[in-house]
Structures are given as C-alpha cells and as structure tokens.
N, C-alpha and C positions, 0 to 999 in steps of 0.2 A: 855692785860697783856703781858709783856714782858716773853718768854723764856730765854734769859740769864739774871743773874745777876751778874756778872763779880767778885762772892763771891768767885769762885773757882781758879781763875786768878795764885792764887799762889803754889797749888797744896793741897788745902785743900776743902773739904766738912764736908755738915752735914749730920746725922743722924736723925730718925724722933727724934722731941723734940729737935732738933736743937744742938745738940752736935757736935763740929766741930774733925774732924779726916783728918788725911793725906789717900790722894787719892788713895796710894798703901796699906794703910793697909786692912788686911785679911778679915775684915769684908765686908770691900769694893767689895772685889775681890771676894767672894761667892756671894753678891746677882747682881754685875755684870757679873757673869758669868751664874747665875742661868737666867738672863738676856738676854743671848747670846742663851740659849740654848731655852726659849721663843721666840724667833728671830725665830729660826729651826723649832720648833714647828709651828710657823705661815707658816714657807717655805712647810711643811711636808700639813698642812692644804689645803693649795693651789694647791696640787698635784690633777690631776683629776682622780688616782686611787684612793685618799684618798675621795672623793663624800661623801660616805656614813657614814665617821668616822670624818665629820667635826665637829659634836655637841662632840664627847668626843676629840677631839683634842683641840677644846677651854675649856672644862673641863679644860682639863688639863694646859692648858694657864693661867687659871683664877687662879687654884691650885699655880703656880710657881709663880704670884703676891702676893699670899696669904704670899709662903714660903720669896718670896725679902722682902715683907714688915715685917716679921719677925726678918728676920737677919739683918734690916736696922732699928733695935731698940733693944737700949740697954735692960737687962733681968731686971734692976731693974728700969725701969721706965713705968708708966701702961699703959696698955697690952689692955687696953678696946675697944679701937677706931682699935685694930688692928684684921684682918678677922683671923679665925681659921684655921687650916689643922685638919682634924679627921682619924682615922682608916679606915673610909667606904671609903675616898679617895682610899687608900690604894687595900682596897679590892674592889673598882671600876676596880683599871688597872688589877687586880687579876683576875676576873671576866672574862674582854674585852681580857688578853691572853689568858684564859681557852676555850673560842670560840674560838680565831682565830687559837688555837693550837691545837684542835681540827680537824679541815682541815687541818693540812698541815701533809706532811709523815714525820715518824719517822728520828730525827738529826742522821747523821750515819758517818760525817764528821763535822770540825770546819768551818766556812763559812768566806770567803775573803770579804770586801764590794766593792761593784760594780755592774755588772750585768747590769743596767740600771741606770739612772741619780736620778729616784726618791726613788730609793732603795739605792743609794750612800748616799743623802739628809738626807734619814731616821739614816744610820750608823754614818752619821757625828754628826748628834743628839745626838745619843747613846752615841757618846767619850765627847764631851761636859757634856753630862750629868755625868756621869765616873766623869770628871773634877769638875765639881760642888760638886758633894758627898766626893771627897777628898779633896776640900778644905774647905767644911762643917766640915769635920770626924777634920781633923788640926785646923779648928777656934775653936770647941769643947774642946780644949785642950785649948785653954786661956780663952774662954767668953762660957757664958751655951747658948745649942745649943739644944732647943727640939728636944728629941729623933727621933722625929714623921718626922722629915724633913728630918734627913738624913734617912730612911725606903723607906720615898717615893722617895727620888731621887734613892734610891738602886730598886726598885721596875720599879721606869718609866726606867732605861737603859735595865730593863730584857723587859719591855714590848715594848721598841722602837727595841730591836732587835727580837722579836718575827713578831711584824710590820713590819720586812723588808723581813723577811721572808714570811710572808703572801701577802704584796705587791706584788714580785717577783714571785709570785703564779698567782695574780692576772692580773700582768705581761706579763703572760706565760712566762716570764724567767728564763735559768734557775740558777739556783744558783753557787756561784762563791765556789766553793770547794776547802780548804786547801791540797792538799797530800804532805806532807814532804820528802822531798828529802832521797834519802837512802844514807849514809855513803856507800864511796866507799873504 
C-alpha cells in the first residue's frame, strides 16, 4: 500500500468518513497539533529519566489518538468505530501528579523552562499542549467539541509541568527560578 495518494495535492483533506475540508481549517489544526504534541510525548518517553513512566507516557499517547480521532470526525456522523476518552483518563493524570507532587518541595517561585535538556522537552510539551486546548476551546465555538477533550488537554499541561518538575528532581537539577526584576 502506498502512503501518498496525491488527494491532498491541492491543499485539501479528509475527514474520517471521507468528507473533504481545506488543509488550514481549524479542525485540522487541533488534531494536527494534538499530533505534534504526541510527537513530544514520544520525545519525553524516550528520555531515560522518564524509565519508569514509560507505560503511562504511552497511556497518554494512546489517549491523544483517541482525542485526533475525535476531532477528525464530524459530531453528526457515527461515532461507533471511533475509541472513547472517559473521566478515569482524566483522573489517571490526577492521580500520577498527586504522586509525583507529593515528592517535590513546596512551588515558592514560577519556574523558567530549562535546567536540563529533558526537562526543556518536557516544557516544550506543556506549551504545545497549551496550544492544542486553545485551539480545541476556538473549534468548540464552531463545530461541537466533547467537553471531556478539552478537560483532558487542560489536565495533561498541569501534569506535563508537574513532570518537569519532578524530572529536574530526578535530575538533581535545579530548577530555573523566575525572580522579577524590581522597578527601579
């Protein structure tokens, strides 16, 4: 089987169920960016601080195919062949910060990303993700957007930066600390 089919040549795709839409519209651009931020997620997996959190790192992998496949079908055409996102998702990532937030010392400053390369990896994550949930929250406003997707993109950036924090622990580095300039 070939990989291209040279359908898209002119700046159009489809949709599951085969509905054709231009390349740039919004729907596109949610579950290609939800896309992007899977990409991260696999970069983040690969890290050999991240060892022991590779099984909920492809959770969550699997999760964000779940949500593209979502948002790459229209709300009024059936929904049956397509995989669910549920609440326990949700309260998965809830959970896995509740642990790693546990260990770490109390936030007492806002955190720069950096520090190390796989705690950068992790932050770049988290604004992607950011990205996806607002352009989720925007498609919402023209085409119906289960609530449940954008929850869990708002939930995975609290728990990818929770994650970079805990990394940087794991690290031993230490954390890139915001202090604001004083007005002089």
């Amino acid at each position: 089987m070939k990989i291209y089919t040279k359908t898209g040549d002119k700046g159009d795709t489809s949709l599951v169920y085969g509905t054709r839409v231009r390349k740039n519209d919004m729907r596109i651009d949610s579950y290609g960016t939800v896309d992007e931020l899977n990409a991260y997620i696999g970069l983040l997996r690969d890290q050999a601080v991240n060892e022991l959190r590779k099984d909920i790192l492809k959770e969550i992998q699997d999760r964000l195919f779940t949500i593209g496949a979502s948002l790459a079908t229209e709300p009024n055409k059936d929904r049956k062949k397509i995989p669910d996102l549920y609440e326990t998702d949700v309260e998965l990532l809830e959970k896995e910060m509740d642990k790693m937030d546990a260990a770490l010392p109390e936030l007492r400053h806002f955190v720069l990303p950096g520090g190390h390369e796989s705690v950068s990896f992790c932050h770049v994550a988290r604004t992607v993700c950011r990205r996806a949930e607002r352009i989720c929250v925007a498609l919402s406003r023209e085409v119906e957007v289960d609530d449940l997707i954008i929850k869990y993109l708002n939930r995975l950036s609290d728990y990818l930066f929770v994650l970079s924090r805990k990394m940087a622990q794991e690290l031993n580095v230490e954390e890139v600390k915001w202090i604001p300039r004083v007005h002089k």
